[in-house]
N, C-alpha and C positions, 0 to 999 in steps of 0.2 A: 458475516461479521467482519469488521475490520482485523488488520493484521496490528499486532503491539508489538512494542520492544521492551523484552525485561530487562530489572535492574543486573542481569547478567551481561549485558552488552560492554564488549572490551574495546569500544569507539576503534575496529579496527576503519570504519568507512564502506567495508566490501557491497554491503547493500545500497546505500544512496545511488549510485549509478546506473542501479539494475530497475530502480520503480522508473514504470512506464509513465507515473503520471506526479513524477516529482512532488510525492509524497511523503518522503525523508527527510529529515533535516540533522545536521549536528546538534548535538545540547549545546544551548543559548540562546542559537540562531532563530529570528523570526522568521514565522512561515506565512506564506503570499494567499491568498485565495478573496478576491475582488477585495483586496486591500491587505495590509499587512498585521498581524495579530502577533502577541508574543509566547515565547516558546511553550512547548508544553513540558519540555525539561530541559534544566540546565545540565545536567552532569553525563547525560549518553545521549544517544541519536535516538529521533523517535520518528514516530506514523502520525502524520493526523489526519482523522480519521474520517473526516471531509473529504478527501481525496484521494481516501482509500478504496481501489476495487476489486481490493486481493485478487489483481490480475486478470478476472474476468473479462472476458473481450479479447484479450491481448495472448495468456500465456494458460498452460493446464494446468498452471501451481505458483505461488505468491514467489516471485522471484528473489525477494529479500532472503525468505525462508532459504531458498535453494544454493543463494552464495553465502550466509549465516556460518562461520566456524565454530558457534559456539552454541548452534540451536535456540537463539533467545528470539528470534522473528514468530511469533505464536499467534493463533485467534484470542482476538479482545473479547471478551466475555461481558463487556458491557457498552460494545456495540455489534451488534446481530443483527445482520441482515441478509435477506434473500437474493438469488442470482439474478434477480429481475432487475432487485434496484441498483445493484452494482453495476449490471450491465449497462442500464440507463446513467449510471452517473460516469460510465465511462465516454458514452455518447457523449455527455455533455461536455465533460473535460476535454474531449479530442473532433471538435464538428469540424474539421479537415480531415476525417478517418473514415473512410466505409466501411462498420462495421456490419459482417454477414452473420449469417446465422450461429448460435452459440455449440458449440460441441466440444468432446473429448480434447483437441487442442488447444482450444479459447478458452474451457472451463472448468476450475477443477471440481464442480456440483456434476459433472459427467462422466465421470470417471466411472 
């Protein structure tokens, strides 16, 4: 499943830096993905969830999550998805990356 940002987000910024696949935005801002769409919130920072791989491929835990001061980086509950398909849409986001095989460091369904 994708990663969300609750309405407890105190816009400190600490997460936008940290997604591998520039999947953060500030509230208001439009977010790019084969064109530009408008926000999915104005008032805190969010995920969308198109270019969400809750780190799979990359890291063993949703990086937002892990710089988060206030714990609001969470699974979207109403988007769920398997490490298959995140893996693959991390492939697709990054075709200048060879990705290797998924494990305990690339994924946090390994743990």
């Amino acid at each position: 499943m994708a990663t969300m940002i609750t309405e407890e987000c105190i816009n400190c910024g600490a997460c936008e830096p940290e997604c591998p696949n520039t999947a953060i935005y500030a509230g208001g801002v439009q977010w790019e993905l084969n064109g530009m769409h408008d926000a999915i919130s104005n008032d805190f920072y969010y995920i969308v969830p198109e270019k969400c791989t809750e780190c799979v491929g990359h890291f063993d835990q949703e990086q937002c999550a892990a710089v988060c001061p206030v714990d609001c980086c969470v699974p979207d509950p109403n988007h769920v998805e398997t490490e298959e398909v995140l893996a693959q849409r991390a492939k697709q986001m990054h075709p200048e990356k060879t990705f290797g095989e998924l494990t305990a460091a690339t994924s946090h369904f390994r743990k």
